[in-house]
N, C-alpha and C positions, 0 to 999 in steps of 0.2 A: 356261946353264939350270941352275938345281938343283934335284936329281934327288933330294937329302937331305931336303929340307921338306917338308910334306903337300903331296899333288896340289890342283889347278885344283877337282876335286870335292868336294873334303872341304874345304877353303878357301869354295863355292858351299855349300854344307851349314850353315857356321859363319853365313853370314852371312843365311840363310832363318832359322838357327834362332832369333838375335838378334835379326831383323827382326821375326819372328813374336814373342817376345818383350813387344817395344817398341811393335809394332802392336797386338796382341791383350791383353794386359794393361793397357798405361797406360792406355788409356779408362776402365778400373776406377779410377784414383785420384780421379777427379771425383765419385764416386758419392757419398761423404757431402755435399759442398756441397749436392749435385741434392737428396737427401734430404729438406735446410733447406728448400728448394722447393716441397715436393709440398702446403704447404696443410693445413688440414682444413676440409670432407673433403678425403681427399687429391685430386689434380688428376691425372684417367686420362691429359694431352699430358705429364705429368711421368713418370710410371710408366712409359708407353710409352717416352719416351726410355731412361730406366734398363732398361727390358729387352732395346732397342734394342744397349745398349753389351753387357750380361749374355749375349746372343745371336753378337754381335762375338767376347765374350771364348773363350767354348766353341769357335770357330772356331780362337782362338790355341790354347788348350791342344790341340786335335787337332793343329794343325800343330806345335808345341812337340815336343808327342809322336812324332809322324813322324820329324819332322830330331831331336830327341837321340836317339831310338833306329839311326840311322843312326851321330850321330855317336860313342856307345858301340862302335858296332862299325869304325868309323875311325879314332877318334883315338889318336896316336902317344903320348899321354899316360897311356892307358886300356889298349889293345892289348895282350893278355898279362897284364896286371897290376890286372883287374876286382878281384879280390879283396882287394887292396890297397888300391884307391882309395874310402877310406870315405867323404872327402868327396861322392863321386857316388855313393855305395849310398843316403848321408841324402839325398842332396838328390830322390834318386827315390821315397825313400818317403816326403821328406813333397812331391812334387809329384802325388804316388797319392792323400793325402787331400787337397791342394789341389782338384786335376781331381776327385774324388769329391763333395767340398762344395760345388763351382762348380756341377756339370754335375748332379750327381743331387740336391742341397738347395736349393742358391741358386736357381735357373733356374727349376724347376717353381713354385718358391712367388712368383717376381718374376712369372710366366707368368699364373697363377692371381689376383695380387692386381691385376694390368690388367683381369682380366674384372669383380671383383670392384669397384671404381674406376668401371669403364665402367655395371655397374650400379648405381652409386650408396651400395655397403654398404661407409663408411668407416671403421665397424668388422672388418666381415673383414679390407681391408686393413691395420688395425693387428695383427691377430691372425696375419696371413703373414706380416709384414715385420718387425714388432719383435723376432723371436731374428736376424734377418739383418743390423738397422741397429746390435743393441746387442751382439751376440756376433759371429757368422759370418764378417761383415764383414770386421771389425777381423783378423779371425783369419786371413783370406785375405790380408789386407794384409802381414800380419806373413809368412807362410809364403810369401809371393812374394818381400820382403824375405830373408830366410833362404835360398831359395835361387839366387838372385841371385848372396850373398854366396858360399854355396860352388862357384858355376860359375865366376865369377870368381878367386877367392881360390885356391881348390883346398888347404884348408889340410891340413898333414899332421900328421894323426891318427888 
């Protein structure tokens, strides 16, 4: 047995947190194809789905957030040496505006523009959705990207 490498828990930790990750995120990269989809006016079973996944995602970033704030305080790579490890100072503050943009922008206005769809005003839904399809988006996409790279990579700087 060795008694040197992280425990069976922190090991279970890594791999919720990756799960969570790959389960709660990736459904988001479908989202501009879906987009192409929604018609005008737009089509409320298209919106639904998209808020469907939007709904999923909020799920990952809370558990995202659970297991790495556990695994900050477990991992033998971080342990003692927070203040060093800039790659995890960036990569939390930009999963702070990630979870902020997803959970308190993205969400309410994808929320809002199903009601919006359902009753028929495919102008309101252009007016929620188009800072989401043509900025936000993309902007989430890139910042999932981003820290991806430095949980992986771990680069030192």
């Amino acid at each position: 047995m060795n008694m040197s490498g992280p425990g069976a828990g922190y090991k279970i930790l890594v791999f919720v947190h990756v799960l969570s990750v790959i389960a709660g995120l990736g459904p988001t990269y479908p989202l501009p194809a879906l987009m192409k989809r929604r018609g005008d006016p737009p089509s409320p079973a298209e919106l639904r789905a998209e808020h469907a996944i939007s709904r999923f995602a909020t799920i990952g970033v809370a558990l995202i957030l659970v297991t790495g704030l556990g695994l900050i305080n477990e991992s033998p790579a971080v342990k003692g040496h927070f203040g060093d490890a800039h790659w995890l100072q960036l990569g939390i503050g930009l999963f702070v505006v990630l979870a902020g943009l997803g959970t308190g922008y993205a969400a309410p206005r994808m929320r809002k523009a199903v009601g919006a769809a359902e009753a028929g005003d495919g102008a309101g839904v252009h007016r929620l959705l188009d800072p989401l399809d043509k900025v936000v988006g993309p902007i989430l996409g890139v910042l999932t990207a981003v820290i991806v790279y430095l949980m992986l990579i771990k680069p030192d700087f």
